[in-house]
C-alpha positions as CSV (number, residue, x, y, z in Angstrom):
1,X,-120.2,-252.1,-35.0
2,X,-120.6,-256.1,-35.6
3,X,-117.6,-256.3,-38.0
4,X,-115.2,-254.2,-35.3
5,X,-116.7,-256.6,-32.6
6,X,-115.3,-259.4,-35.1
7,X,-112.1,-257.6,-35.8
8,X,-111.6,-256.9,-32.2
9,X,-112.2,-260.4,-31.2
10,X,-109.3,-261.4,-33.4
11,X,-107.1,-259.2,-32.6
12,X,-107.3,-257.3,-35.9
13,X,-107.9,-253.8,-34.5
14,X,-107.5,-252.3,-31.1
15,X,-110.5,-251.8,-29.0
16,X,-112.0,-249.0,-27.0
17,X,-110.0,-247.3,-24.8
18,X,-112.3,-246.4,-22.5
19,X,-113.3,-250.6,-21.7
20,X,-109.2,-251.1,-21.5
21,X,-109.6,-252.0,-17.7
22,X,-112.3,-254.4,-18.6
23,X,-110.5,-256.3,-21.2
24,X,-107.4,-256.6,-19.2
25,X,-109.6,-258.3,-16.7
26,X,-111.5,-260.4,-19.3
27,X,-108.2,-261.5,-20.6
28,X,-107.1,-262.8,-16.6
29,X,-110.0,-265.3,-17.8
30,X,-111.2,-265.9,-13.6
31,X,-112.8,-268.5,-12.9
32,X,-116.7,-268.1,-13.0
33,X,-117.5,-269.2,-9.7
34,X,-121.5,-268.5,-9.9
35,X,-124.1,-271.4,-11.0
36,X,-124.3,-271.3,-15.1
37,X,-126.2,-273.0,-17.4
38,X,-124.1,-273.0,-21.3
39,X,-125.3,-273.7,-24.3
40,X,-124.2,-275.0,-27.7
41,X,-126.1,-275.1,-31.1
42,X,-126.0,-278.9,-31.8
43,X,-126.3,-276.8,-35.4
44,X,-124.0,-274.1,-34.7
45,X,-122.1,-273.0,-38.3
46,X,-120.3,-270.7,-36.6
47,X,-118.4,-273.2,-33.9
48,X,-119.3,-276.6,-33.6
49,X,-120.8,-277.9,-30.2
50,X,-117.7,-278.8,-27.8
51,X,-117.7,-281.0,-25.1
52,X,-118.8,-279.9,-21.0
53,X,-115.5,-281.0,-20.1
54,X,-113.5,-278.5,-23.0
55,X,-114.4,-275.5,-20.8
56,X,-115.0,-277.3,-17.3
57,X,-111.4,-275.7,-15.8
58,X,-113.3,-272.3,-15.9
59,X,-115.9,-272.4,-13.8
60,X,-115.8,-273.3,-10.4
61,X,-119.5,-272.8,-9.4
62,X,-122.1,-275.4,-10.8
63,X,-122.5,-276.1,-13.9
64,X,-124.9,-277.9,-16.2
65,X,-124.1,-277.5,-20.3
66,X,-126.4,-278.7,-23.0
67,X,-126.3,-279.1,-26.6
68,X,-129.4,-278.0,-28.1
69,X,-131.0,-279.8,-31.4
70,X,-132.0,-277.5,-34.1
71,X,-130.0,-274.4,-32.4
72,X,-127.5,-272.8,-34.5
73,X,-125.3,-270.2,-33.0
74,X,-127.9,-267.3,-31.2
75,X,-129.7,-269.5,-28.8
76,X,-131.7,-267.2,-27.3
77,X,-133.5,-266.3,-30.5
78,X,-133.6,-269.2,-32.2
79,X,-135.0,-271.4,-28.8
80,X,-136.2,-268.8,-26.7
81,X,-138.2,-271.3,-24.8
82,X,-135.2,-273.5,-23.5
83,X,-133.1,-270.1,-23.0
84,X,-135.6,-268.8,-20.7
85,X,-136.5,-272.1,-18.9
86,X,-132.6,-272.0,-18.0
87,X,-133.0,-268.4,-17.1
88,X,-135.9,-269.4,-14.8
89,X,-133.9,-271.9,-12.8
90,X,-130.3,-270.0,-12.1
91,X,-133.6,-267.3,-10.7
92,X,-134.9,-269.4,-8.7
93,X,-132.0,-271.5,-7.0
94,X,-132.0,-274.7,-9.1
């Protein structure tokens, strides 16, 4: 199931009918106009951190984004303390 997710990502293989609708809409890319908190790895080997501002255009809501020291690329495993504490405050309004 990882490797199709991969493939799929890519644009190797095609994906599940049945989420067709959703993908279409994924692929609109709206704006995410909720408060978020994003994250990056500082030591990601997947995708290096990027800059707040690379990805800024696509949310219109608040935002805050961080770059995390000694995160790679699953966040919520790896610093489950931070991921939470950010969980915590979109919950409670700030």
């Amino acid at each position: 199931m990882v490797i199709h997710s991969y493939r799929h990502r890519y644009n190797l293989v095609p994906g599940d009918p049945a989420c067709a609708d959703i993908e279409r809409q994924l692929a609109m890319q709206p704006p995410i106009t909720v408060p978020t908190i994003t994250f990056d790895g500082a030591d990601d080997g997947v995708r290096p951190p990027s800059p707040a501002s690379a990805h800024a255009h696509r949310f219109t809501g608040t935002r805050e984004h961080h770059v995390v020291p000694g995160a790679g690329h699953n966040l919520p495993q790896e610093k489950p303390a931070v991921f939470a504490q950010a969980v915590l405050r979109l919950v409670r309004g700030g």
